[in-house]
C-alpha positions in Angstrom: -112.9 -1.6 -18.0 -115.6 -2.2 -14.8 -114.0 -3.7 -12.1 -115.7 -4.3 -8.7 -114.1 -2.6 -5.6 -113.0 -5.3 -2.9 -115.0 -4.8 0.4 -113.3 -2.9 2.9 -113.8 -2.3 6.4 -117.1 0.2 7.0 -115.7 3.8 7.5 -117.5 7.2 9.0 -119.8 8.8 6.1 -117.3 11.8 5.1 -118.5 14.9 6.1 -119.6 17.3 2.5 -117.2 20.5 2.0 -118.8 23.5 2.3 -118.1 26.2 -0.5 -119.2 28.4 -3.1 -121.2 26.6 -5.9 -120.0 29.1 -8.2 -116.1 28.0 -7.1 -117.5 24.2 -8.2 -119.0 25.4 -11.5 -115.7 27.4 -12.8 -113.7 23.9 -12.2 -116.3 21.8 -13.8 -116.6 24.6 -16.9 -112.8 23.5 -17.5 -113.6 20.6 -18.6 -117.1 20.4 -19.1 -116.9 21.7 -23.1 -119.8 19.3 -24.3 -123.1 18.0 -23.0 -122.1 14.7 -22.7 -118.7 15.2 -21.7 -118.8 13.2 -18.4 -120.2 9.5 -18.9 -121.1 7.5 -15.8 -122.6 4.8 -13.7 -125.7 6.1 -12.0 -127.5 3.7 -9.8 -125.6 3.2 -6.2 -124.8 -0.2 -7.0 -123.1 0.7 -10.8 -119.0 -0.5 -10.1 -116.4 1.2 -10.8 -115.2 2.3 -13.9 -111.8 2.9 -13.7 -110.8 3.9 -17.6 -113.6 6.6 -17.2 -111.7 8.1 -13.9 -108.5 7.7 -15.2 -109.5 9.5 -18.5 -110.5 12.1 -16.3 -108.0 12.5 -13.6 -107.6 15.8 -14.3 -110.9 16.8 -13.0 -110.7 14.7 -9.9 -107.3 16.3 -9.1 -109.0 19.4 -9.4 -112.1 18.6 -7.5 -109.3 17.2 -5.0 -107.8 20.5 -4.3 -111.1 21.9 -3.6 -112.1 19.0 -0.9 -109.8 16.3 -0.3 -112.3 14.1 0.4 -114.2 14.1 -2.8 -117.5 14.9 -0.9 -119.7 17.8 -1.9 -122.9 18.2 -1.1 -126.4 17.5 -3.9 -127.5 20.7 -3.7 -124.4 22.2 -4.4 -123.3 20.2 -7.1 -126.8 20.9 -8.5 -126.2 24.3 -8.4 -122.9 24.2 -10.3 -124.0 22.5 -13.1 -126.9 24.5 -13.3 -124.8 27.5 -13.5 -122.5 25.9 -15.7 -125.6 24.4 -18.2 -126.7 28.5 -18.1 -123.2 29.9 -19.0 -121.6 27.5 -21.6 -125.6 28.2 -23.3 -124.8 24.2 -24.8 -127.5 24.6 -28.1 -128.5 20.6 -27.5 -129.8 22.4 -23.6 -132.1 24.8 -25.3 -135.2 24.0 -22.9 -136.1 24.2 -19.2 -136.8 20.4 -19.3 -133.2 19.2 -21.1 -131.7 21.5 -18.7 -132.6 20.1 -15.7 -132.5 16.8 -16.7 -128.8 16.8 -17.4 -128.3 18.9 -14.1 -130.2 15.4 -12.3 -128.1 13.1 -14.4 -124.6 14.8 -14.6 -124.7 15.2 -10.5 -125.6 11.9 -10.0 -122.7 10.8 -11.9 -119.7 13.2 -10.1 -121.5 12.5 -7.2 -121.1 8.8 -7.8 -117.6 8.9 -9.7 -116.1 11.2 -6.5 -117.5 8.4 -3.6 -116.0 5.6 -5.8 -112.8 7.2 -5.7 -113.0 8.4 -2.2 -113.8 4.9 -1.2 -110.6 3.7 -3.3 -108.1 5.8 -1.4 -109.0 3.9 2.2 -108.6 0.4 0.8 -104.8 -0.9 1.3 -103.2 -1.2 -1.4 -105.1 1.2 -3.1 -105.7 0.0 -6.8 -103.1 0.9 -8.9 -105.4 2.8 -11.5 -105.7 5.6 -8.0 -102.1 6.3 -8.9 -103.3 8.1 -12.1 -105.4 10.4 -9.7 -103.5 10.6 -6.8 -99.6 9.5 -7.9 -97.3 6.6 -6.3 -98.3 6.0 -2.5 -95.9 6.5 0.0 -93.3 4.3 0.9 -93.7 2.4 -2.6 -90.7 1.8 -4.9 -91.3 4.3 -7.2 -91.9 6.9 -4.6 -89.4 6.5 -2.5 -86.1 5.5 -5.5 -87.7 7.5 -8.1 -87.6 4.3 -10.1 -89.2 3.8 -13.4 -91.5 0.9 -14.1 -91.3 1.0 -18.1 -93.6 -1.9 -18.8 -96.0 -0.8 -16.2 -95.9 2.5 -17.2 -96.6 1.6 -21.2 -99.8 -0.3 -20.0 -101.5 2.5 -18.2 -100.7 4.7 -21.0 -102.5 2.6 -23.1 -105.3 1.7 -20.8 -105.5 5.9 -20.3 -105.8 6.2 -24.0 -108.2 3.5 -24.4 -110.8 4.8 -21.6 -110.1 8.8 -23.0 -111.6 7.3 -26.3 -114.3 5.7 -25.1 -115.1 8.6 -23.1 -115.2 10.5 -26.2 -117.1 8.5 -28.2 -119.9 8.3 -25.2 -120.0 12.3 -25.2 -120.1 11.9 -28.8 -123.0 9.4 -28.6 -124.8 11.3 -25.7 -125.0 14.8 -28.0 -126.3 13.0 -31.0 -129.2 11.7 -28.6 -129.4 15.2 -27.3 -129.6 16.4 -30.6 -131.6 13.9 -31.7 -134.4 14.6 -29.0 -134.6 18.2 -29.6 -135.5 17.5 -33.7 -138.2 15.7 -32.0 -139.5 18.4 -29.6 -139.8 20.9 -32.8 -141.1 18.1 -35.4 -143.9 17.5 -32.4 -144.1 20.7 -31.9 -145.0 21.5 -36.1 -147.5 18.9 -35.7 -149.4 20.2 -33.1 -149.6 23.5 -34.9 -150.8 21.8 -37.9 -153.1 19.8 -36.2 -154.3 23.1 -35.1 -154.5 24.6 -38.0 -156.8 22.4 -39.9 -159.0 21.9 -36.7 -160.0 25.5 -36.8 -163.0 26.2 -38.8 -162.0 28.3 -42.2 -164.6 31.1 -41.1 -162.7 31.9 -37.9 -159.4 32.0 -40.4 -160.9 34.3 -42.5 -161.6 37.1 -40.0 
C-alpha cells in the first residue's frame, strides 16, 4: 500500500552519522541474502510505501541502533553495499557494470526508505504503521496499560504478511531480470566472437 505522508512543519536537515562502512555493510549482509532483496521507490518524490517498511522493520530497527536518525551519508552507504555486493559474491553480480549499478540503485533506495521514515517519526501522531518500526508511542493506551488491541493487532499482521510477500515476489522478479540480463551479456558476447570468426580471412586461420 502507497500512501502519501501529510505535510508537516519544515524541520533542520538531520545531520549524517559518521561510522565505519564496514559496521553498515555487516547489518545490511543480515538481511541482504539476494540481489533484489530490498525493493523501493527511487525518485525524491516516490511516496511512501509503508507495507515495504513494515516488511522490513527489522532492518530499520537495526539501522536504528546504529543512528537514530536514520541518516547516513551516500558515500558511505555506497561503500557498504559495495563491500557487501564483493563478499556475498551474488552469481546474477558477476560484472563490474551489474555491480555498480545495483550499488547506485540499492543506495538510493535505503537512502530514500530511511528519510521517509525519519520524516514519519516528527509528524504528530506518527502513522500507526511507525509502530511496527519503532513500537507504541509514549503516553498511548497501549503503552502506558499494556492493553491489547486484538482487532487492530490482526490487521497489521495481515497487512505485515501481505507487504513481506510482495517484497518477496519483487526480489523474486528483480533476480529473474538480473539473471535474465546476464544470458544476454554472454549470448551478445557469442555473437561478437562469431561475427569475428567468420570476418577473418581463412588464410590468417590457417597459420
Amino acid at each position: 500500500m502507497q500512501i502519501n505522508m501529510p505535510t508537516s512543519q519544515a524541520m533542520p536537515r538531520p545531520a549524517c552519522a559518521v561510522l565505519d562502512p564496514g559496521v553498515l555493510s555487516s547489518t545490511l549482509r543480515q538481511f541482504a541474502k539476494a540481489p533484489g532483496w530490498f525493493k523501493y521507490g527511487e525518485q525524491p518524490s516516490s511516496p511512501v510505501d509503508s507495507s515495504v517498511l513494515v516488511a522490513h522493520k527489522e532492518l530499520f530497527k537495526s539501522l536504528t541502533e546504529l543512528a537514530p536518525n536514520l541518516s547516513f551519508t551516500k558515500a558511505d552507504v555506497q561503500a557498504a553495499f559495495r563491500q557487501l555486493g564483493e563478499e556475498a559474491n551474488f552469481p546474477a553480480l558477476n560484472t563490474d557494470a551489474l555491480l555498480i549499478d545495483w550499488i547506485t540503485t540499492m543506495t538510493t533506495r535505503l537512502r530514500l526508505a530511511c528519510r521517509h521514515i525519519s520524516k514519519a517519526r516528527t509528524h504528530r501522531p506518527p502513522p500507526s504503521w511507525l509502530e511496527h518500526i519503532d513500537g507504541p508511542p509514549p503516553g498511548s493506551t497501549v503503552a502506558s496499560t499494556g492493553g491489547a488491541r486484538p482487532m487492530l493487532a490482526s490487521a497489521d499482521g495481515a497487512a505485515s504478511a501481505a507487504g513481506e510477500a510482495a517484497v518477496e515476489a519483487a526480489a523474486a522478479a528483480d533476480e529473474a531480470k538480473l539473471e535474465r540480463t546476464v544470458v544476454s551479456q554472454c549470448l551478445l558476447q557469442a555473437l561478437l566472437q562469431l561475427v569475428h570468426f567468420l570476418s577473418t580471412p581463412s588464410d590468417s586461420l590457417a597459420r
